[in-house]
MIZAKE-867274 format. One line per field, with one value per residue: x, y, z of N, C-alpha, C in turn. Coordinates in pm, whole numbers, plus 50000, padded with zeros to 5 digits. Layout:
// MIZAKE-867274
neast <- c(X, ...)
nnorth <- c(Y, ...)
nup <- c(Z, ...)
caeast <- c(X, ...)
canorth <- c(Y, ...)
caup <- c(Z, ...)
ceast <- c(X, ...)
cnorth <- c(Y, ...)
cup <- c(Z, ...)
***
This chain:
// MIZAKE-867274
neast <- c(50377, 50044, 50003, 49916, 49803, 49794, 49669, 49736, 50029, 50199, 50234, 50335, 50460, 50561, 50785, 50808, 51006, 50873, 50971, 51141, 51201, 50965, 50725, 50867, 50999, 50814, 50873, 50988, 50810, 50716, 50546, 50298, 50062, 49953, 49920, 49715, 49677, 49609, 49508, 49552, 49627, 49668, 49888, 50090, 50220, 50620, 50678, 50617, 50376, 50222, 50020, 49688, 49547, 49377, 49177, 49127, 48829, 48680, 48775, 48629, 48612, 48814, 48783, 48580, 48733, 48930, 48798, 48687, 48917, 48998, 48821, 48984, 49195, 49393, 49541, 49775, 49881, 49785, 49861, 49863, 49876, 49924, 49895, 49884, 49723, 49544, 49416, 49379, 49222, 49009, 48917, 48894, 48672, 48467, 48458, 48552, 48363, 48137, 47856, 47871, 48141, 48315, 48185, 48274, 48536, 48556, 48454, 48665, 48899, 48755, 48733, 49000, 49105, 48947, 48997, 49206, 49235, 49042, 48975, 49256, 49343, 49240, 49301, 49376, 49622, 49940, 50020, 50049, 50138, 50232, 50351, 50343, 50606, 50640, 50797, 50743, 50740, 50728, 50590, 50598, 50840, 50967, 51124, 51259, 51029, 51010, 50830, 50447, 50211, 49930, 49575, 49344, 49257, 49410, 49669, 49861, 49896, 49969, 50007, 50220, 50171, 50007, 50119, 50369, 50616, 50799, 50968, 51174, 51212, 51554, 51747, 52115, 52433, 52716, 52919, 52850, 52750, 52916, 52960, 52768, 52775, 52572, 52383, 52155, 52175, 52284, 52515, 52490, 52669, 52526, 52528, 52724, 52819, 52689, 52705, 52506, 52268, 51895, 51749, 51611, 51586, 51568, 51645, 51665, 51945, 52171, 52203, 51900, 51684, 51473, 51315, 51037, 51065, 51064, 51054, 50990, 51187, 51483, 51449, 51563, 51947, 52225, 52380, 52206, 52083, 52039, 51921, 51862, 51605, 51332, 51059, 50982, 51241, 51179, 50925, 50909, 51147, 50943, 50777, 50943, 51058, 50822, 50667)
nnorth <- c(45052, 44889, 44782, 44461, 44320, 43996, 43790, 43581, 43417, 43179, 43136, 43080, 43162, 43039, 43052, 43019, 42970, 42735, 42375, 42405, 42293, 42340, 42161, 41980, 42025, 41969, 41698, 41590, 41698, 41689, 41474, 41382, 41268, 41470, 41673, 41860, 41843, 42072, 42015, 42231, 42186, 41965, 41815, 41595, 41504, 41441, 41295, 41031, 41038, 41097, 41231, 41416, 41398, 41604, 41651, 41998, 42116, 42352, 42645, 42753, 42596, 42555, 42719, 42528, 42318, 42447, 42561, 42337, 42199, 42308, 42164, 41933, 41840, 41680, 41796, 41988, 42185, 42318, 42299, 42454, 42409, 42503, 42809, 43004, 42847, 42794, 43078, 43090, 42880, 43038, 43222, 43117, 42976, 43130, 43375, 43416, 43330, 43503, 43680, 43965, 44108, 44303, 44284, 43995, 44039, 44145, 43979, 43822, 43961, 43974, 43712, 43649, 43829, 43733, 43505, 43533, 43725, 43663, 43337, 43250, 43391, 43342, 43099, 42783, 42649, 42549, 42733, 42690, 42834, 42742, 42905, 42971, 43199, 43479, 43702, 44032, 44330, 44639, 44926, 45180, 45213, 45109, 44852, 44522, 44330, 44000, 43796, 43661, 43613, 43814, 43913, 44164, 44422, 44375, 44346, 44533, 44594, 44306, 43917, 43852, 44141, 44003, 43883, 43780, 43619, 43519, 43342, 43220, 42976, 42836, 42749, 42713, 42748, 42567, 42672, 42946, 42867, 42864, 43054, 43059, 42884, 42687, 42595, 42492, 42459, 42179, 42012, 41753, 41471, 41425, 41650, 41783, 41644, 41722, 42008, 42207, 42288, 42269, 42529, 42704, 43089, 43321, 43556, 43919, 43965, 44163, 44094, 44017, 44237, 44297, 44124, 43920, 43862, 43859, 43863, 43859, 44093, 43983, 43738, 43556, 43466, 43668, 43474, 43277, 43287, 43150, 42841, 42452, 42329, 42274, 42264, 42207, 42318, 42597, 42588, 42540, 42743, 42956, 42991, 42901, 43178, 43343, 43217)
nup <- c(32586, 32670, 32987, 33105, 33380, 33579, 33851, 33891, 33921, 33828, 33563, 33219, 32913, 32661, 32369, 32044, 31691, 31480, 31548, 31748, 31958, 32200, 32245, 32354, 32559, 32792, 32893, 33095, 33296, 33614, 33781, 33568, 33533, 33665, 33480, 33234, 32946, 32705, 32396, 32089, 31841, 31552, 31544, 31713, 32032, 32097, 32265, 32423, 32675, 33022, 32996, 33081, 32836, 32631, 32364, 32181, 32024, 31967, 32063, 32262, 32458, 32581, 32807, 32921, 33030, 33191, 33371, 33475, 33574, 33826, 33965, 34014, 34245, 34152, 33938, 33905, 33675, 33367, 33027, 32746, 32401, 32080, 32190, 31942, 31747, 31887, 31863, 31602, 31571, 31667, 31480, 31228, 31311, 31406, 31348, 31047, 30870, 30968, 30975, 31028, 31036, 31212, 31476, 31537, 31510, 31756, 31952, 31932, 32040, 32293, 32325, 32374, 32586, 32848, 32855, 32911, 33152, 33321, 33337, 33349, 33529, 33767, 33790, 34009, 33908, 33796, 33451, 33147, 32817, 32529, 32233, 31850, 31719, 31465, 31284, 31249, 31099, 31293, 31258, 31353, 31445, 31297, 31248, 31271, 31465, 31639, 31766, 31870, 31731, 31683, 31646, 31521, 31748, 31920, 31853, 31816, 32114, 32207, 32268, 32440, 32653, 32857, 33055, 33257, 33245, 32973, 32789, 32545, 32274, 32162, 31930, 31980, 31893, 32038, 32115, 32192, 32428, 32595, 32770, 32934, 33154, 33399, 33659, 33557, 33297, 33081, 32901, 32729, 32603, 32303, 32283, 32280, 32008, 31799, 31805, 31887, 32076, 32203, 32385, 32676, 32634, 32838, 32899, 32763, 32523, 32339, 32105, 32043, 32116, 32005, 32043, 32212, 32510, 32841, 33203, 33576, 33820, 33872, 33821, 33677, 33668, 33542, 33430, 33370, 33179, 32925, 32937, 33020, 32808, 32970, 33139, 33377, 33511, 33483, 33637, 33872, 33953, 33931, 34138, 34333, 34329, 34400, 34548)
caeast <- c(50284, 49979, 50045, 49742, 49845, 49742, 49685, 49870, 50178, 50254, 50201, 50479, 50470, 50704, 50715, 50975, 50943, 50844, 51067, 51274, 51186, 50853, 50666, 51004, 51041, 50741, 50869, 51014, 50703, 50673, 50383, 50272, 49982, 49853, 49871, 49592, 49701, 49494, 49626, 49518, 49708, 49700, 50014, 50114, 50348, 50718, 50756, 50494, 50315, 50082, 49943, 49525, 49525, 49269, 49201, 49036, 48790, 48634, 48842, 48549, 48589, 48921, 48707, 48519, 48858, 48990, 48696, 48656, 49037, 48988, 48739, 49030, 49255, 49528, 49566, 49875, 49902, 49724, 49959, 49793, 49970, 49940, 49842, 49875, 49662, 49378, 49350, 49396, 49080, 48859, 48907, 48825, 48516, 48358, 48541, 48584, 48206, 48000, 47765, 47928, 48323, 48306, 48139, 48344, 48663, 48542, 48420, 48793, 48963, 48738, 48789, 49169, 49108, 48854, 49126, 49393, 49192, 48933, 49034, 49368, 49413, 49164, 49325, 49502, 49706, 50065, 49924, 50220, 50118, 50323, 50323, 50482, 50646, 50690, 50904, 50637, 50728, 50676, 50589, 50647, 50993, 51062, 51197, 51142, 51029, 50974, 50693, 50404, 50139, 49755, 49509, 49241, 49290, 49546, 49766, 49926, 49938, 50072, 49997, 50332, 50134, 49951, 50182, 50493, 50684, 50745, 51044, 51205, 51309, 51648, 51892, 52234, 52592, 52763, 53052, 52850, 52682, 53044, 53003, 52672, 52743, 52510, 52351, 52005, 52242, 52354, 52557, 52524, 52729, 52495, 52477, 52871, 52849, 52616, 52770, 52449, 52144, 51797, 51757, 51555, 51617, 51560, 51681, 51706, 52080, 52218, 52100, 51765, 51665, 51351, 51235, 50933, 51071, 51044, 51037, 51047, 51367, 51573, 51416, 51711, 52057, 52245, 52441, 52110, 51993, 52000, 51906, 51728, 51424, 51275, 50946, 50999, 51309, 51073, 50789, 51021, 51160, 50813, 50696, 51060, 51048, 50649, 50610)
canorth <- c(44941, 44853, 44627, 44393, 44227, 43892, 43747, 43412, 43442, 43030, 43107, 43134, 43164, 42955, 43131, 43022, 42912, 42532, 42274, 42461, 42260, 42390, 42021, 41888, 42125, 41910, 41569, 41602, 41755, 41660, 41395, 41408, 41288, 41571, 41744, 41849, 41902, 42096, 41968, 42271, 42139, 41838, 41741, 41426, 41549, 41421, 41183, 40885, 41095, 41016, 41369, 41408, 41481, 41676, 41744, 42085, 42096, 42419, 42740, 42776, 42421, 42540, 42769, 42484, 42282, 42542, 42543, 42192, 42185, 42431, 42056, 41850, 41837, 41593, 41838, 42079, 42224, 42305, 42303, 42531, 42346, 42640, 42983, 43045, 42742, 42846, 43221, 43098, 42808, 43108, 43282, 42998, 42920, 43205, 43538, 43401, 43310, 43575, 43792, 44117, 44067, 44392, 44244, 43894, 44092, 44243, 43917, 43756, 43979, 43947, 43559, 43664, 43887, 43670, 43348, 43566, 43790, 43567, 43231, 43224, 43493, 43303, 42935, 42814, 42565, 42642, 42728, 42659, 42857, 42709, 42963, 43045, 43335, 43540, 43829, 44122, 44497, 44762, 45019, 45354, 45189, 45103, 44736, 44370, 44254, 43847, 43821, 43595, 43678, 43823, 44001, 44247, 44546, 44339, 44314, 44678, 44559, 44196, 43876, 43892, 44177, 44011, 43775, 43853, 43504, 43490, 43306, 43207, 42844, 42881, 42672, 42805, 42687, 42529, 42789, 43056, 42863, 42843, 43160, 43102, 42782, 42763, 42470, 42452, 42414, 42054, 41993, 41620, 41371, 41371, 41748, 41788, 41549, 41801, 42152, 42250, 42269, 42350, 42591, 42854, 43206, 43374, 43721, 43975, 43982, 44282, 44053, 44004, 44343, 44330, 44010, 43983, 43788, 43925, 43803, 43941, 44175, 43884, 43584, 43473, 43584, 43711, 43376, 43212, 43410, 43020, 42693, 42385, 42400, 42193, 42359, 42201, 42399, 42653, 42635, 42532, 42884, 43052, 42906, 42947, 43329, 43466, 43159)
caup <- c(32567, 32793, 33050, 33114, 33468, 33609, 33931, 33913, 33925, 33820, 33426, 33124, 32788, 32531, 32228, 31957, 31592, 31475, 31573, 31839, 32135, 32247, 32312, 32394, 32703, 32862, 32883, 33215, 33388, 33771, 33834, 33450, 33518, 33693, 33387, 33144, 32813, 32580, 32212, 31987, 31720, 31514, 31540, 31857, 32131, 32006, 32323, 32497, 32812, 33081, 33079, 33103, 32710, 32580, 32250, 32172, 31894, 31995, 32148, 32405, 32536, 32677, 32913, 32999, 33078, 33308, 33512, 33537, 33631, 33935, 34055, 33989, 34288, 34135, 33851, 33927, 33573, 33235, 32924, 32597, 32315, 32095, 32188, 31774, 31689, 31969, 31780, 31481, 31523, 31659, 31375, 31165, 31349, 31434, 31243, 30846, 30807, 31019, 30876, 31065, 31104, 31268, 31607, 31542, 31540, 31904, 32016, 31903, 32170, 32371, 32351, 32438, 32719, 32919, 32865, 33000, 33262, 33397, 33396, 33369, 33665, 33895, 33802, 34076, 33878, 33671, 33335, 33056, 32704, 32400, 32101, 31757, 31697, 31337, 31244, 31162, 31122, 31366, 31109, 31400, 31520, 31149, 31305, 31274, 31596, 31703, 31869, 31918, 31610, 31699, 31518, 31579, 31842, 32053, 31732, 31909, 32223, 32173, 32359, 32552, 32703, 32915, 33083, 33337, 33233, 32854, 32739, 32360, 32249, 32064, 31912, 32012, 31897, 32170, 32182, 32223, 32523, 32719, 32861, 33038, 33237, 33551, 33711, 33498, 33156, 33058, 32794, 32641, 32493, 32210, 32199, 32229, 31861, 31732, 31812, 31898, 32172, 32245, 32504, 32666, 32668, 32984, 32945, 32628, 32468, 32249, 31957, 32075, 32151, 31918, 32115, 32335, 32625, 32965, 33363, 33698, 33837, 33939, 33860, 33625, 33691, 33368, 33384, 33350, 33002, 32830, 33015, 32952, 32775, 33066, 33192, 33509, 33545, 33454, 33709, 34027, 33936, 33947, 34289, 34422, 34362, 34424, 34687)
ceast <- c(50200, 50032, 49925, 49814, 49746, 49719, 49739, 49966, 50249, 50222, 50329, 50415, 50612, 50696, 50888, 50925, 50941, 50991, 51159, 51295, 51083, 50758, 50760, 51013, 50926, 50745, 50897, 50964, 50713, 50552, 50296, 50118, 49870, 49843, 49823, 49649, 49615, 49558, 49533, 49550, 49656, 49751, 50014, 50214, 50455, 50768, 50606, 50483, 50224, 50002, 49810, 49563, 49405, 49240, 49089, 48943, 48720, 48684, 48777, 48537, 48735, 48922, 48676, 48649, 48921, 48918, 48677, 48811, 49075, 48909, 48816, 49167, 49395, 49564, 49659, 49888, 49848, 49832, 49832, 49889, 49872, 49868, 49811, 49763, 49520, 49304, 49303, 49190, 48952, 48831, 48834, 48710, 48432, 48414, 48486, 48419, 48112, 47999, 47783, 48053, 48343, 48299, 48253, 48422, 48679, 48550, 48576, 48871, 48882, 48724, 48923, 49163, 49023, 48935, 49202, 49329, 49128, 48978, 49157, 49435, 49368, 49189, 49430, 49582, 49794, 49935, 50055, 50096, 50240, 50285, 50403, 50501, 50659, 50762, 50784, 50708, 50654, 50710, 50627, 50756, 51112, 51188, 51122, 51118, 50964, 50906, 50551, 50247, 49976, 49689, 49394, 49323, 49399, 49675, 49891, 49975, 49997, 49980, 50067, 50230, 50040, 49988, 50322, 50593, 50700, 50929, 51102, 51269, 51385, 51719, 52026, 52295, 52639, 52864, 52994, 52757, 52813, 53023, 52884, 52656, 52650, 52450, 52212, 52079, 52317, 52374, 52564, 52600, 52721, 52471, 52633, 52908, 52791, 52686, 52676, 52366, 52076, 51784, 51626, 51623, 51547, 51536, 51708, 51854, 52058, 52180, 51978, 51666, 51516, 51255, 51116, 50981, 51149, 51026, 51043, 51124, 51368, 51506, 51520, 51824, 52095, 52308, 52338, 52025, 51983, 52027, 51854, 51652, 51384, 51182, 50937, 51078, 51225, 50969, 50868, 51096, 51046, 50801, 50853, 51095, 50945, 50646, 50709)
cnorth <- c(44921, 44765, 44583, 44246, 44099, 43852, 43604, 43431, 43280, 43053, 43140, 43088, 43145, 42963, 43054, 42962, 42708, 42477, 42341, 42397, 42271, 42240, 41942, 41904, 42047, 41788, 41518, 41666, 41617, 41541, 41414, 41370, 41393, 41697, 41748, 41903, 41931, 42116, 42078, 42241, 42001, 41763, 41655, 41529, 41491, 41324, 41089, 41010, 41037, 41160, 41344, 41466, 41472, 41721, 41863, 42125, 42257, 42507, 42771, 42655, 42470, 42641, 42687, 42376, 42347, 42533, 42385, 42134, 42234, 42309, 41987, 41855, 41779, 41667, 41972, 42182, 42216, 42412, 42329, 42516, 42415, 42728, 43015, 42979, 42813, 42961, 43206, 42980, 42907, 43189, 43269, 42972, 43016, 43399, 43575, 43451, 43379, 43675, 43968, 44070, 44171, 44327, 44093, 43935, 44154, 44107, 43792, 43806, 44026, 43816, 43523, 43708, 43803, 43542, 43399, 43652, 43772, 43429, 43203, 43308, 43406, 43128, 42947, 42718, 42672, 42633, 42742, 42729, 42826, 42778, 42982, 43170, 43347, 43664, 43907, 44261, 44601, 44906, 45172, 45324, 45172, 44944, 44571, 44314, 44057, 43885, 43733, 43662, 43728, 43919, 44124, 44350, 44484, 44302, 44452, 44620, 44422, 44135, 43875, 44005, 44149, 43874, 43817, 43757, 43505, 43446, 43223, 43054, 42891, 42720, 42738, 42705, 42671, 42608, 42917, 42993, 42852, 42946, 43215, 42982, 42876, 42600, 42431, 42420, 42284, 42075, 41847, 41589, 41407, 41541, 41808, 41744, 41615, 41930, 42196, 42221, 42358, 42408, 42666, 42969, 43257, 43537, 43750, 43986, 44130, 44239, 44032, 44103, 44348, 44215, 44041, 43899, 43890, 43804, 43957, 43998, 44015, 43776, 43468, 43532, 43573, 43542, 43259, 43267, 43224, 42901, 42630, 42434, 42240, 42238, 42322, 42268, 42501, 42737, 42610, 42681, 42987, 43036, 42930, 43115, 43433, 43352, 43175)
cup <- c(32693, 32871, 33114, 33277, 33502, 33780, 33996, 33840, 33834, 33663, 33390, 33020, 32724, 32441, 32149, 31823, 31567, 31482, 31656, 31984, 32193, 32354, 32398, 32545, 32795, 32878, 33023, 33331, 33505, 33754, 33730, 33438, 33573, 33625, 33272, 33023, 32715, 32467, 32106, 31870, 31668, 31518, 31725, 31922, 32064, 32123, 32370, 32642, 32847, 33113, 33019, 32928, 32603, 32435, 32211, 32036, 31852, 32074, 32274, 32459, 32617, 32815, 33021, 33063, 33193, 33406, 33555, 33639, 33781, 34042, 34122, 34093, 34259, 33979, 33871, 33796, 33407, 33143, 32781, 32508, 32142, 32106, 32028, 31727, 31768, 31866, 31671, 31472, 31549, 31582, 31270, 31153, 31394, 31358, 31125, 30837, 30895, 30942, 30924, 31167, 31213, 31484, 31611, 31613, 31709, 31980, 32017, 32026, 32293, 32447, 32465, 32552, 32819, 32967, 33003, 33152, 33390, 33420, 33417, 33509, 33777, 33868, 33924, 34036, 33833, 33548, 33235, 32890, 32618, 32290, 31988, 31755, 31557, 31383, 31136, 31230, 31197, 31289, 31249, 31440, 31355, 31203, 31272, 31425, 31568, 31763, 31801, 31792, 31623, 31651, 31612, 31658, 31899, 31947, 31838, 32019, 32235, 32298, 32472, 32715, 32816, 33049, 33187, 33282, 33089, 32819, 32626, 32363, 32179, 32046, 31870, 31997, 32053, 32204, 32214, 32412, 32662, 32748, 32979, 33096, 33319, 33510, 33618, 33347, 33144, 32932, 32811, 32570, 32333, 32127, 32161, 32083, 31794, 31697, 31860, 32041, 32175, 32355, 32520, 32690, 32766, 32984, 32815, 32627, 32370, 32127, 31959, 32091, 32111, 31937, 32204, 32462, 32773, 33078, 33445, 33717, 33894, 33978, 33799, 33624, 33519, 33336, 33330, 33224, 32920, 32959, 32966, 32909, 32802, 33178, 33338, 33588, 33607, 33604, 33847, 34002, 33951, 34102, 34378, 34434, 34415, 34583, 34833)
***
């Protein structure tokens, strides 16, 4: 697979399906208001925030967001609430209804690559992508892979691809989480009454294999493969390993 590098190091991708945690994982952001949330979605965050929130009506407005963010000294971090929703509105709005899909379809990843190459390399904030994932067939492996859903030419190469940070919301039984204490994992009261918790995944497992989630060599140890899904964790982990 290509690999399409970056020059900021402070990004991650949170890929997992609906309702796994994804918005959740941002409630406990640092100094909340110095972050810009761009709401591709319809849907409300799932707690009360004081983050700068943006709603995007237009996939090229989150261009002009980035750059304006780069002015904005008290702005530490821009949160893309979803990656799926963004592709999916430029599709919508400039793909369906042109009069040569052909050039659309070019000008779609080149939407993607310009996000991820250009501004997102030369931001110097964190940059937090929230995406869904599906289960689509890799017809030469003959496999189902998870993974993060995009169309056109970069369908092959994947968004993952263009990202060093990419980690999975799960909800994991609590007995299978006894064997990866470590200091970033709390177990609750309320999740002990459950059996269950939201987490992130960190690191591929022997069941995961067909996942897209990736890091650095040794940015999470193996005991660290599930932790919070608490993006602050998260980005104090980025900045504690490149800085």
């Amino acid at each position: 697979m290509e690999e399409l590098p970056t020059n900021n190091d402070h990004l991650v991708l949170v890929s997992g399906p609906s309702a796994t945690g994804k918005s959740t994982s941002l409630m406990f952001m640092d100094n909340p208001e110095g972050v810009m949330f761009l709401a591709c979605e319809p849907k409300k965050l799932p707690f009360k925030s004081k983050f700068m929130d943006l709603k995007v009506l237009d996939p090229l407005q989150v261009y002009e967001a980035m750059d304006e963010a780069e002015k904005m000294p008290e702005v530490h971090t821009i949160v893309i609430d979803t990656l799926t929703f963004l592709t999916d509105m430029y599709e919508s709005q400039y793909v369906i209804n042109s009069t040569n899909t052909m050039k659309a379809w070019g000008d779609y990843a080149q939407f993607v690559k310009n996000l991820m190459q250009v501004y997102v390399n030369r931001s110097t904030k964190n940059v937090i992508f929230l995406a869904h994932t599906r289960q689509i067939m890799n017809e030469s492996e003959m496999v189902m892979e998870t993974k993060v859903p995009i169309k056109g030419s970069l369908a092959n190469v994947g968004i993952e691809s263009f990202l060093s940070t990419v980690l999975s919301t799960k909800k994991v039984q609590l007995k299978k989480l006894k064997d990866y204490s470590n200091d970033l994992l709390t177990i609750t009261p309320e999740e002990e009454a459950l059996g269950f918790k939201y987490v992130f995944q960190t690191r591929l497992t022997k069941e995961t294999v067909d996942e897209r989630m990736r890091s650095a060599m040794g940015m999470w140890s193996q005991q660290e493969t599930y932790i919070d899904n608490n993006l602050q964790y998260v980005v104090n982990r980025l900045h504690e390993y490149y800085d």
